[in-house]
FILUMKOL-655641 format. One record per atom (N, C-alpha, C): atom name; x, y, z. Coordinates in steps of 0.1 Angstrom, whole numbers, padded with zeros to 4 digits. Atoms other than C-alpha are relative to their C-alpha. Layout:
N
- atom:X:Y:Z
- CA:X:Y:Z
...
***
This chain:
277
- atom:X:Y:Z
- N:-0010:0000:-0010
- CA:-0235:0105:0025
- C:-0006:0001:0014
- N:-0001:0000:-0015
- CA:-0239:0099:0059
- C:0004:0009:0009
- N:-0004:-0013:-0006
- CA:-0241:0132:0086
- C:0008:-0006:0011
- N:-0008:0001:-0009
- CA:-0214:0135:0112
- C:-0012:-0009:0018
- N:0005:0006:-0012
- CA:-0241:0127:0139
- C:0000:-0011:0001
- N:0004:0011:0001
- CA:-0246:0093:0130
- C:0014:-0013:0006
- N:-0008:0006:-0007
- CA:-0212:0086:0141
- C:0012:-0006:-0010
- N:-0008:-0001:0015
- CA:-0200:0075:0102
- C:-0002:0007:-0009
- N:0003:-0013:0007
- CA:-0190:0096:0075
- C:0004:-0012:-0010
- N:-0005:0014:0011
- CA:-0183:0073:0042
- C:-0003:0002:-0010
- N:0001:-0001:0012
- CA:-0182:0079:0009
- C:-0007:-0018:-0010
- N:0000:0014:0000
- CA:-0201:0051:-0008
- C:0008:-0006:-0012
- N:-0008:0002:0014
- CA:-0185:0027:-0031
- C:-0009:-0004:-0012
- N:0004:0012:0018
- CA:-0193:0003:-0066
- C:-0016:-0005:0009
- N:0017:0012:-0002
- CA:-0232:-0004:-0057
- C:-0001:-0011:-0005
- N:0008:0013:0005
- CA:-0239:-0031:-0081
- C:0014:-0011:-0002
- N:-0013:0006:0001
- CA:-0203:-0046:-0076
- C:-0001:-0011:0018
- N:-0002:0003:-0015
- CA:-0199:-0071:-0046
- C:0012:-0001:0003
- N:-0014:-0002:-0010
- CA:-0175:-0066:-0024
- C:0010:-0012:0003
- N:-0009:0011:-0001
- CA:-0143:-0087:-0019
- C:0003:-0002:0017
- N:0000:0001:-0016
- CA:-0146:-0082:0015
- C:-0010:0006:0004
- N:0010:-0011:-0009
- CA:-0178:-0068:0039
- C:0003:-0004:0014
- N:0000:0004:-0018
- CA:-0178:-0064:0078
- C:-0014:0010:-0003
- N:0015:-0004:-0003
- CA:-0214:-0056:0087
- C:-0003:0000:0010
- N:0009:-0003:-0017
- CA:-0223:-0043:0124
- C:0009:-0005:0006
- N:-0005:0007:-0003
- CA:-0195:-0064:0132
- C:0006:0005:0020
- N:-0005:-0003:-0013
- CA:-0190:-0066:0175
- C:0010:-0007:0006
- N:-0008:0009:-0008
- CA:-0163:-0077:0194
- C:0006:0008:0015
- N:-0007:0000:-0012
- CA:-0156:-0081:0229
- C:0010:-0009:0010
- N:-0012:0007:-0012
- CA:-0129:-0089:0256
- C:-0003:0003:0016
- N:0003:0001:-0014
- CA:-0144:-0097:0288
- C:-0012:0015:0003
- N:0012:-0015:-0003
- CA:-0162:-0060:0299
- C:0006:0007:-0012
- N:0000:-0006:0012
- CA:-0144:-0045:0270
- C:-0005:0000:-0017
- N:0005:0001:0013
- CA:-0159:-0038:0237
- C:0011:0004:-0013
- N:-0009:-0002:0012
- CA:-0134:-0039:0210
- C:0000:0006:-0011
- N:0005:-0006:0011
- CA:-0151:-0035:0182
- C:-0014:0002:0003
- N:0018:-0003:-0004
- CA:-0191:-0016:0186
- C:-0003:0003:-0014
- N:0011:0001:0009
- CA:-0207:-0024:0151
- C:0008:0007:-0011
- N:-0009:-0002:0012
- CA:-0175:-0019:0126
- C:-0006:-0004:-0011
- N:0003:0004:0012
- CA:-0187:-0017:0093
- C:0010:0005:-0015
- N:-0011:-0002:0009
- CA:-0161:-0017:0061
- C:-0004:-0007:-0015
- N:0001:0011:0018
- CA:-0165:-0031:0021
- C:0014:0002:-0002
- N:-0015:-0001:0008
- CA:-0134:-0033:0002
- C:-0002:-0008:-0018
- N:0002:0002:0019
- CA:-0133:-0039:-0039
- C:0011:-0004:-0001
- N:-0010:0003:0007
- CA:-0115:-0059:-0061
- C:0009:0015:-0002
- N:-0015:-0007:0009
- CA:-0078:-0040:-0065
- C:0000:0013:0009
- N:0003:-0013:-0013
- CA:-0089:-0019:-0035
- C:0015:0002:0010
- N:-0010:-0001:-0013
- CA:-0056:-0008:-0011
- C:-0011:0008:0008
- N:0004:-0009:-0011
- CA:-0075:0007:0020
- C:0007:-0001:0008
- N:-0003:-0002:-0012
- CA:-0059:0018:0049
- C:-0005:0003:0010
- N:0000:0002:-0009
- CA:-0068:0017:0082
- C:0006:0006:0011
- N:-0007:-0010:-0010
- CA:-0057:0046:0109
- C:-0009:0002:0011
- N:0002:0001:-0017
- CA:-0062:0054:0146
- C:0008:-0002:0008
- N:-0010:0000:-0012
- CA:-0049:0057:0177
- C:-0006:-0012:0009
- N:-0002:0012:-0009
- CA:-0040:0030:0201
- C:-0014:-0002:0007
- N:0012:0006:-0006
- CA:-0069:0008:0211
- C:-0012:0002:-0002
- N:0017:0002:0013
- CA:-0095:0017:0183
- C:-0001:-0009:-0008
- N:0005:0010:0005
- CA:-0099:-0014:0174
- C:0006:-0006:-0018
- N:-0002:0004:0007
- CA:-0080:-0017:0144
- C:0007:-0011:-0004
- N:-0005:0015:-0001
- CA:-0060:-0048:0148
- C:-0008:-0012:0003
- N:0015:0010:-0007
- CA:-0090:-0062:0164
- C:-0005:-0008:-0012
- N:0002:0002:0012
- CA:-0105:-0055:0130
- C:0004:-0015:-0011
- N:-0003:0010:0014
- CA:-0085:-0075:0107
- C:0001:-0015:0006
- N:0000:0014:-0006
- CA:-0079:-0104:0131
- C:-0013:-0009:0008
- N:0014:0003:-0002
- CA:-0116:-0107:0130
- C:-0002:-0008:-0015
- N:0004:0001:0014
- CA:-0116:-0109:0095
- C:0009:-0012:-0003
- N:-0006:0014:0004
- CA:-0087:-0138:0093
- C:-0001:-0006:0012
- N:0005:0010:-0011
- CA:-0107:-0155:0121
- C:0010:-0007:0008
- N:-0010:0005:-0008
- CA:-0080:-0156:0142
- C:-0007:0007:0017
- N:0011:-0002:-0011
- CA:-0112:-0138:0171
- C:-0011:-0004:-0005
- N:0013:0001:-0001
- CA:-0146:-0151:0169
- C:-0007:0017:0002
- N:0005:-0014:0002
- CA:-0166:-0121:0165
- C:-0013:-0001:0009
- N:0020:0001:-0010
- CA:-0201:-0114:0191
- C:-0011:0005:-0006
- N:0011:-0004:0005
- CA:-0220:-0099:0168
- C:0003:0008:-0015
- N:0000:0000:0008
- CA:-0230:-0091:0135
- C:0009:-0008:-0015
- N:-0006:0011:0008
- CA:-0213:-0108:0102
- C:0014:0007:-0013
- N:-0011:-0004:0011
- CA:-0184:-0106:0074
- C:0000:-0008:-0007
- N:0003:0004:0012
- CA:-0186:-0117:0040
- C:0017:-0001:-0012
- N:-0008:0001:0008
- CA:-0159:-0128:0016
- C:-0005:-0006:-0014
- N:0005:0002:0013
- CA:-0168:-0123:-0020
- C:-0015:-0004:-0003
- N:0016:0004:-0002
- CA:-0205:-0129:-0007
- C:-0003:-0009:0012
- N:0003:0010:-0012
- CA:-0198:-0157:0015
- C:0002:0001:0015
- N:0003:-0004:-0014
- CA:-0207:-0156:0051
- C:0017:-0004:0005
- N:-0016:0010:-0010
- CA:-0169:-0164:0073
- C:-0010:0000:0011
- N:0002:0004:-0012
- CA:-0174:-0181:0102
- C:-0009:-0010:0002
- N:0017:0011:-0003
- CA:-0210:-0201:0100
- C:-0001:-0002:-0012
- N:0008:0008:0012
- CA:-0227:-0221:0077
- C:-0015:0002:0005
- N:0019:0001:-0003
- CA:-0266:-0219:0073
- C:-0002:-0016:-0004
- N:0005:0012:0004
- CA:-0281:-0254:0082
- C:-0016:-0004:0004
- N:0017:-0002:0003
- CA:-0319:-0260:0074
- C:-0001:0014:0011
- N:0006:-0015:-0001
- CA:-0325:-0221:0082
- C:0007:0003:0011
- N:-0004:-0006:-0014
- CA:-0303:-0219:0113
- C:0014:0000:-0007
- N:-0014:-0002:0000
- CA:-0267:-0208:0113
- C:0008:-0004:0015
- N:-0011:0007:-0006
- CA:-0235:-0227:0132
- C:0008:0007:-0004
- N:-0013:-0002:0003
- CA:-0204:-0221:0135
- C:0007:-0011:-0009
- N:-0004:0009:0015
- CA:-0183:-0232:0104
- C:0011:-0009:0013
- N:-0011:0008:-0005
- CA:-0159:-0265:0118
- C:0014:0006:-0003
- N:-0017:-0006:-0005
- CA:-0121:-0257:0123
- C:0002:-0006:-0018
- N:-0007:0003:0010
- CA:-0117:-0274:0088
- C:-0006:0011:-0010
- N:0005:-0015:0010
- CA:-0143:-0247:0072
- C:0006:0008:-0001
- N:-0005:-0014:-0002
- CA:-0127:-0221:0088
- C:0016:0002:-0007
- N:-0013:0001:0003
- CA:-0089:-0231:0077
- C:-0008:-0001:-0020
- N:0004:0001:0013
- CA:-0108:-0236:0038
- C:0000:0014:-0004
- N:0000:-0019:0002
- CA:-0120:-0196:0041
- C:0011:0005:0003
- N:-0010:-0005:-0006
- CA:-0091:-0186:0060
- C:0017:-0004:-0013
- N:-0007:0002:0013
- CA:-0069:-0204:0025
- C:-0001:0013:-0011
- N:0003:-0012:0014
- CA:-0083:-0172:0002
- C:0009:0013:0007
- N:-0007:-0011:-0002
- CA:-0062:-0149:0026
- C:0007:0000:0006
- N:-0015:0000:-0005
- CA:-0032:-0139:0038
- C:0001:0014:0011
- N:-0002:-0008:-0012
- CA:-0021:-0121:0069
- C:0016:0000:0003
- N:-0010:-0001:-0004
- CA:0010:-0102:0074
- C:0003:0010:0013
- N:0005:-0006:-0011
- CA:0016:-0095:0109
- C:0014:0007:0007
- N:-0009:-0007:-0004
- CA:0038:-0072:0131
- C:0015:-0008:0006
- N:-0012:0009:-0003
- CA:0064:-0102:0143
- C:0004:-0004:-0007
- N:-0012:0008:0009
- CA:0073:-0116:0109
- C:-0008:-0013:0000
- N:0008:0013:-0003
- CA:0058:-0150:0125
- C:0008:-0008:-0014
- N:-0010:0010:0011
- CA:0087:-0168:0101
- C:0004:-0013:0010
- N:-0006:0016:-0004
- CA:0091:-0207:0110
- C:0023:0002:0003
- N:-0012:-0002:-0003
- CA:0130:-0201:0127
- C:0012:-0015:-0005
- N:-0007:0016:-0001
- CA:0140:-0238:0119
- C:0002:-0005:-0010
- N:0002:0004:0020
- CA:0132:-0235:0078
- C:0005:0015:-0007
- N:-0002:-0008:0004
- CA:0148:-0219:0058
- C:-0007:0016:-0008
- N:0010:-0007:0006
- CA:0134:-0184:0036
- C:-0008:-0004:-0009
- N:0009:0005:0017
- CA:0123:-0204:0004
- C:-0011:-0011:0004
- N:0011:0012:-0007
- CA:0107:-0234:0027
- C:-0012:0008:0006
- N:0010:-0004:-0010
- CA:0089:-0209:0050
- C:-0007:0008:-0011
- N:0013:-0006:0011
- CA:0074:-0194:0013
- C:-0009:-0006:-0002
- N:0006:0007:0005
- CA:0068:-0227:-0001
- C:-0011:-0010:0009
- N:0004:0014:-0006
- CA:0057:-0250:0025
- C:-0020:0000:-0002
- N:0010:-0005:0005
- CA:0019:-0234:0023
- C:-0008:-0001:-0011
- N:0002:0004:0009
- CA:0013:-0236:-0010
- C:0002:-0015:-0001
- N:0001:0012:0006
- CA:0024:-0270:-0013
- C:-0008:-0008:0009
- N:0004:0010:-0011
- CA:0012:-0287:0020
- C:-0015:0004:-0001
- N:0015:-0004:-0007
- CA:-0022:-0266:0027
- C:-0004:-0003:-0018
- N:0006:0000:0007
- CA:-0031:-0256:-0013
- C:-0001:-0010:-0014
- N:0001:0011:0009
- CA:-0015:-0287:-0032
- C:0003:0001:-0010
- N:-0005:-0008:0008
- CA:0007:-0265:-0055
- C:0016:-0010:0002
- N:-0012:0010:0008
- CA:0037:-0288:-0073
- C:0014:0005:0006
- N:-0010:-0004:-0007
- CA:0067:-0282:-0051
- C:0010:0005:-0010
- N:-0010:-0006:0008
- CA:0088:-0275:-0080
- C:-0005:0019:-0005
- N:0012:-0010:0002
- CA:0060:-0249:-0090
- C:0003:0014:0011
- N:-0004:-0004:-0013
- CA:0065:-0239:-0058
- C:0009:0013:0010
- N:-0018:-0004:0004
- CA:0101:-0232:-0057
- C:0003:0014:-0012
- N:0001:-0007:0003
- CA:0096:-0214:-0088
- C:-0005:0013:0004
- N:0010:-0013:-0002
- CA:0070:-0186:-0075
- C:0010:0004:0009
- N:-0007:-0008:-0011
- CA:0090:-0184:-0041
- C:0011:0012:-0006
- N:-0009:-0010:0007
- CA:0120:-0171:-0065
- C:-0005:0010:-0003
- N:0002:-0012:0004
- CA:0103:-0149:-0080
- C:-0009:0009:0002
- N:0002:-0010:-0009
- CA:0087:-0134:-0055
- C:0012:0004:0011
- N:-0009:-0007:-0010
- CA:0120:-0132:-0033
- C:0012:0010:-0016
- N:-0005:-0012:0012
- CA:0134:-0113:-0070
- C:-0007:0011:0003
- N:0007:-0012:-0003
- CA:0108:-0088:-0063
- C:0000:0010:0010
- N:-0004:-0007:-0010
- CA:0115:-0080:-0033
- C:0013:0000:0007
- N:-0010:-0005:-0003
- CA:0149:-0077:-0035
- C:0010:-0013:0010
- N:-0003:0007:-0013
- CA:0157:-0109:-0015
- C:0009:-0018:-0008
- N:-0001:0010:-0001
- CA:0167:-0135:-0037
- C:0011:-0009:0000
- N:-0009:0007:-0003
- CA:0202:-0141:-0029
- C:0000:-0005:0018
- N:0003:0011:-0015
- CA:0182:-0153:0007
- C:-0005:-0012:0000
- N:0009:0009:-0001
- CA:0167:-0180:-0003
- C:0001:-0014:0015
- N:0000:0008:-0006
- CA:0188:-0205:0018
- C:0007:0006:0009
- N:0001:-0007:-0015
- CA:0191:-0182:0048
- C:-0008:-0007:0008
- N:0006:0004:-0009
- CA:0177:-0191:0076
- C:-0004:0017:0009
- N:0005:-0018:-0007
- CA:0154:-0158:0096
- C:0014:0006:0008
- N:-0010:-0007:-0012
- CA:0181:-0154:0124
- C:0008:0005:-0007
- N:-0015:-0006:0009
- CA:0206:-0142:0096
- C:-0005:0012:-0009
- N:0008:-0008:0004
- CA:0179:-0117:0084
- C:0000:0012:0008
- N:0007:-0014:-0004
- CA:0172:-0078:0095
- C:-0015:-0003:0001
- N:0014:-0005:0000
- CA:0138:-0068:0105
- C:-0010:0001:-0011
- N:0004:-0005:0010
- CA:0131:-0055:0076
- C:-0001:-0011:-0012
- N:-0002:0013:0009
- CA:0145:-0085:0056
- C:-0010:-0009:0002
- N:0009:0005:-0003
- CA:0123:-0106:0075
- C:-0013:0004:-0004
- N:0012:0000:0004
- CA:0093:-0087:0066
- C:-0003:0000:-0012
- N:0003:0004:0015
- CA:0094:-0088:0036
- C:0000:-0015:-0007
- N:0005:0018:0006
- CA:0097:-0129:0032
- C:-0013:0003:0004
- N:0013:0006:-0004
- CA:0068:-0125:0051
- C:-0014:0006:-0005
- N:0011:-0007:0009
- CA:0050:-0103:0028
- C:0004:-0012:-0014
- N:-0003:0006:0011
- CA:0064:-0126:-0002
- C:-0003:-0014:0004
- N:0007:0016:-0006
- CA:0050:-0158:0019
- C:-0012:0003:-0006
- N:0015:-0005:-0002
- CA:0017:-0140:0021
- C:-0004:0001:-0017
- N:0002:-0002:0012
- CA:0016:-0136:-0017
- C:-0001:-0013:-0005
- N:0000:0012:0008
- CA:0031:-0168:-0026
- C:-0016:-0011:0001
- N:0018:0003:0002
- CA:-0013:-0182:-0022
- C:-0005:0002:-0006
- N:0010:-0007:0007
- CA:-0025:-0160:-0043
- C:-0010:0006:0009
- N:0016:-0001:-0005
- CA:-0050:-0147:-0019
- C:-0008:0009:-0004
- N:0011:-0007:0002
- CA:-0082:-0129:-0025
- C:0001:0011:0006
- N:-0004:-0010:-0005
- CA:-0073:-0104:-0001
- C:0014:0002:0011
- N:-0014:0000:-0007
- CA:-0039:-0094:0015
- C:-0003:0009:0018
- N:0002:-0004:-0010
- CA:-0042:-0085:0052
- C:0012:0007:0008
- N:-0010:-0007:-0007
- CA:-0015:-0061:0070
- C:-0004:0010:0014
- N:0001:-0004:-0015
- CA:-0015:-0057:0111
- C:0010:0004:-0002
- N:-0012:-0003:-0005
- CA:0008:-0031:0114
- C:0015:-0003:-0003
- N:-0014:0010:0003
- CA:0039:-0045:0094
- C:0012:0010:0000
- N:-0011:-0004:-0001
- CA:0064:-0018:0103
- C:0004:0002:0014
- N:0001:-0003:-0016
- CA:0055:-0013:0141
- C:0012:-0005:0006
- N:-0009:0002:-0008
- CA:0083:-0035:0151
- C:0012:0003:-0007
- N:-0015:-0002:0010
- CA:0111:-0026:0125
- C:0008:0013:0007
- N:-0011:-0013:-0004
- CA:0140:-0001:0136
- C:-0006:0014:-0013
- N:-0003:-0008:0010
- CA:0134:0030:0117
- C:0009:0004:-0014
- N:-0010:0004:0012
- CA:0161:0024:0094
- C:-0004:-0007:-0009
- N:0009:0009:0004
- CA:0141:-0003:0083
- C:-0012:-0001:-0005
- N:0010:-0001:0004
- CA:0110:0009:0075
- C:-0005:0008:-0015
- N:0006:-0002:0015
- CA:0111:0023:0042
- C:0004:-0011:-0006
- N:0001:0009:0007
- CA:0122:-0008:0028
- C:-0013:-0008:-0002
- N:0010:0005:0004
- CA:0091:-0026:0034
- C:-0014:0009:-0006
- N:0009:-0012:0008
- CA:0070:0005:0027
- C:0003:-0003:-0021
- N:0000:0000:0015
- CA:0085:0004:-0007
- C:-0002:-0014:-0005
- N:0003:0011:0003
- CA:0079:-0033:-0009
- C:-0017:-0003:-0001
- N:0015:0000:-0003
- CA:0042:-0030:0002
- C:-0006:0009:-0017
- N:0001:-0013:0013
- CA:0043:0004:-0026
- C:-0002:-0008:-0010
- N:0002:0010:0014
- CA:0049:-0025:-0054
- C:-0010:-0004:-0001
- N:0009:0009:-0001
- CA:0029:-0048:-0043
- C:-0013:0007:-0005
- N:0017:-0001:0003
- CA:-0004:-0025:-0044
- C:0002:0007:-0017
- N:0000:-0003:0017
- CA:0008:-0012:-0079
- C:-0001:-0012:-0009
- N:0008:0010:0010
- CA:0000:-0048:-0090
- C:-0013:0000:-0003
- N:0014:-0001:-0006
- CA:-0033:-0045:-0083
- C:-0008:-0013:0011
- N:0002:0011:-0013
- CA:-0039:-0067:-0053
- C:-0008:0004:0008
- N:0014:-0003:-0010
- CA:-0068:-0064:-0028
- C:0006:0003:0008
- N:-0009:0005:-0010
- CA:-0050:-0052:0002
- C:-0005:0008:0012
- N:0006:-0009:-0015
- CA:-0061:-0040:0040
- C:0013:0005:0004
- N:-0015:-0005:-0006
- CA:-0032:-0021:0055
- C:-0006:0007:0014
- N:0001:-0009:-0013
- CA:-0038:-0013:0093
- C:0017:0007:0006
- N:-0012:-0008:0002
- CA:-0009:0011:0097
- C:0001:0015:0006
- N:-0002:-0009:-0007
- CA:0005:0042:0117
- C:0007:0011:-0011
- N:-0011:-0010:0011
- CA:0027:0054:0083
- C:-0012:0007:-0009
- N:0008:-0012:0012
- CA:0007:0088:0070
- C:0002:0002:-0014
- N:-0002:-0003:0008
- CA:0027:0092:0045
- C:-0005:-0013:-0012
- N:0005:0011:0006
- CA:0020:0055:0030
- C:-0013:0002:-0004
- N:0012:0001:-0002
- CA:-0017:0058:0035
- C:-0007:0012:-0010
- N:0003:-0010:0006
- CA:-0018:0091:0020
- C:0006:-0001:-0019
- N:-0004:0003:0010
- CA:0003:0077:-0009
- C:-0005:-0008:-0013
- N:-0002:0007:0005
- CA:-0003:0048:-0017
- C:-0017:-0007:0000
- N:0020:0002:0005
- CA:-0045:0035:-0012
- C:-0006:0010:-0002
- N:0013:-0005:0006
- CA:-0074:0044:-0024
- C:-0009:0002:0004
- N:0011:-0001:-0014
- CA:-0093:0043:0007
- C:0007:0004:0010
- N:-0006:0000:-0014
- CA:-0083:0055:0040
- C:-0014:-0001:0013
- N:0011:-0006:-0015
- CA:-0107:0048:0076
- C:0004:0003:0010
- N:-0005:-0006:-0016
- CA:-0101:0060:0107
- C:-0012:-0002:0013
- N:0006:0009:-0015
- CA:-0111:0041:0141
- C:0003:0010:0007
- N:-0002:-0010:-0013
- CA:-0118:0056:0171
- C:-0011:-0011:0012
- N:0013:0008:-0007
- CA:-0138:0033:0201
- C:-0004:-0011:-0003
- N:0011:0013:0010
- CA:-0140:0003:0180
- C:-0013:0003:-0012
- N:0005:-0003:0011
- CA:-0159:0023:0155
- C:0009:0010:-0011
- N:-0001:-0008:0010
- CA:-0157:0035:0119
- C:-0005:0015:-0003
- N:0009:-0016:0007
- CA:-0160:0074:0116
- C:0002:0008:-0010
- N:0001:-0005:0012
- CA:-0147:0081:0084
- C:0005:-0011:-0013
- N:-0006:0010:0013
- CA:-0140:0062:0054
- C:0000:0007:-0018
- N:-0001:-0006:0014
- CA:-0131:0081:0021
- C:0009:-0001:-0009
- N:-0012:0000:0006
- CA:-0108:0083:-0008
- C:0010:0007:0012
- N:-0009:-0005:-0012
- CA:-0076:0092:0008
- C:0005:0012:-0006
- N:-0010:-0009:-0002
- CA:-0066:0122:-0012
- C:-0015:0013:0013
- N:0012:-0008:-0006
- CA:-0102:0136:0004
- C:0001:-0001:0017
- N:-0010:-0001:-0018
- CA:-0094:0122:0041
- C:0009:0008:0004
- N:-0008:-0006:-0009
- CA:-0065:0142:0044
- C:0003:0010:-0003
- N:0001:-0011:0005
- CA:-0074:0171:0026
- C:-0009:0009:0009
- N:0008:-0004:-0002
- CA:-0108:0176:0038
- C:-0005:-0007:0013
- N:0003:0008:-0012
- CA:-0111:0156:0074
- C:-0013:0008:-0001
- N:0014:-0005:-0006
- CA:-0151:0158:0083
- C:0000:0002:0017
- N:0005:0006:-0011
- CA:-0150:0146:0120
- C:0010:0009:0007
- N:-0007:-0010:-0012
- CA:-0138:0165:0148
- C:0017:-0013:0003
- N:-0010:0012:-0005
- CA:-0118:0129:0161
- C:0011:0001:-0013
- N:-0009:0001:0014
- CA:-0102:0129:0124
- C:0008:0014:0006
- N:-0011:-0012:-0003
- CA:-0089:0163:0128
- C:0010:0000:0011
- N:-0006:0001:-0019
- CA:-0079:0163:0164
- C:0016:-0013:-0008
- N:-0005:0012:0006
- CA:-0062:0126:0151
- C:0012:0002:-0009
- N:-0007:-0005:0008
- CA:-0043:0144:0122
- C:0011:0012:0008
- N:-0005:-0007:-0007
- CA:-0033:0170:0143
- C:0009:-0006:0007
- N:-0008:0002:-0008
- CA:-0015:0155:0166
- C:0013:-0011:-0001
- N:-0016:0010:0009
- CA:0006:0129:0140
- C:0007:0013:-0007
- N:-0014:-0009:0006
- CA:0018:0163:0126
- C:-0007:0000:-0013
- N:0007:-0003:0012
- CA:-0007:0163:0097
- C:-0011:0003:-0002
- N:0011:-0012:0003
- CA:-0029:0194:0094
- C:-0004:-0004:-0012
- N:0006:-0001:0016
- CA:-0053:0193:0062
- C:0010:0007:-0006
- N:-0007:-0007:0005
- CA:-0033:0221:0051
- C:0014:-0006:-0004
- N:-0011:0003:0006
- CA:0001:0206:0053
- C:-0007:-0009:-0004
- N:-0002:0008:0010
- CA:-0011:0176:0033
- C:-0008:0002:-0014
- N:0006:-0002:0016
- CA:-0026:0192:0007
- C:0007:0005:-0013
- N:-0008:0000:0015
- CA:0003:0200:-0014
- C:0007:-0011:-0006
***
């Protein structure tokens, strides 16, 4: 384990297992700002990690690094081994073409804090259209899964809704039962209660709750403690665009290492002590 001076503290994982996701040294900048300074993260098959910090540690940065929706300045990320972003050609590395990137960017799914639901198509269209148009999955096929992913989450007398006739909450959840209907390799979550009314927000908590009791690969960047502390099997915590803790989560919020973690806990209202019963 890695000592507090170093900057990470990290429990390691599955050595001889490769990872379904790596970020490695990974930098990103915005103009003089440094976003991310040399984020590094694995994730395992059937892995939920969460993802905590206060505003402007880089965690959103994070994941929208990872579904190459930012070019990244330095260092690399790996999906199931393979490099995102570049291709190696005779011994030099490029940037992968727009159609590479949409190929890698097909193994995962991103559910984001607006919903980002097509307003003009109905719930069952804005499940299926994806699957059938991008991955070439039998529109009837289709149709099928959408249903029975909007059974799951409680939704399936919406099918031929249209979003505007949806709640917050309703909405996020097609848009977590979009994000499934792919299948993807790993499930990606910016934040997906941040905009919801409070009223609203244990619904998709308990929708997310299912989901990682399938066993699904899932990143959750997320402000809800109590989820984080619930429901993955990893928890990290940003600070500066860097990673300074990464541990099981009943151990994160039992036993915080880092001064930032505590401080951090502290001031959401969760002392080691209260979460250790």
């Amino acid at each position: 384990m890695t000592g507090e001076s170093s900057g990470l503290i990290v429990t390691p994982g599955v050595v001889d297992e490769v990872p379904v996701l790596e970020v490695a040294n990974v930098v990103k900048r915005f103009g003089d700002t440094t976003a991310l300074d040399g984020a590094s993260l694995k994730v395992y098959e059937g892995e939920v990690v969460a993802i905590l910090g206060p505003s402007g540690s880089g965690k959103s940065t994070l994941v929208r690094c990872v579904d190459q929706l930012e070019a990244i300045d330095g260092g690399a990320m790996f999906l199931d081994g393979e490099l995102l972003g570049y291709e190696r050609i005779h011994g030099h590395l490029r940037p992968l073409t727009d159609a590479g990137r949409r190929r890698q960017r097909r193994r995962m799914s991103m559910v984001f804090q607006q919903f980002n639901l097509f307003p003009h198509w109905s719930v069952l269209r804005n499940i299926t259209e994806a699957p059938v148009a991008v991955h070439g999955i039998p529109e009837r096929e289709a149709r099928a899964r959408a249903m029975e992913l909007l059974e799951r989450v409680g939704l399936s007398d919406k099918a031929d809704a249209y979003p505007r006739h949806l709640s917050g909450g309703q909405q996020q959840r097609v848009a977590i039962a979009r994000g499934v209907a792919v299948d993807p390799r790993i499930l990606l979550f910016d934040e997906p209660t941040s905009a919801l009314d409070p009223e609203l927000v244990d619904e998709v908590l308990q929708t997310m709750k299912q989901l990682a009791s399938t066993g699904r690969t899932m990143v959750v960047v997320t402000h809800e403690l109590e989820f984080a502390r619930n429901v993955a099997d990893r928890c990290v915590f940003m600070a500066e665009g860097k990673v300074i803790e990464d541990r099981p989560a009943d151990e994160f919020f039992r036993d915080p290492r880092s001064a930032r973690l505590r401080a951090f806990l502290a001031r959401s209202g969760r002392s080691p002590i209260e979460v250790e019963g």
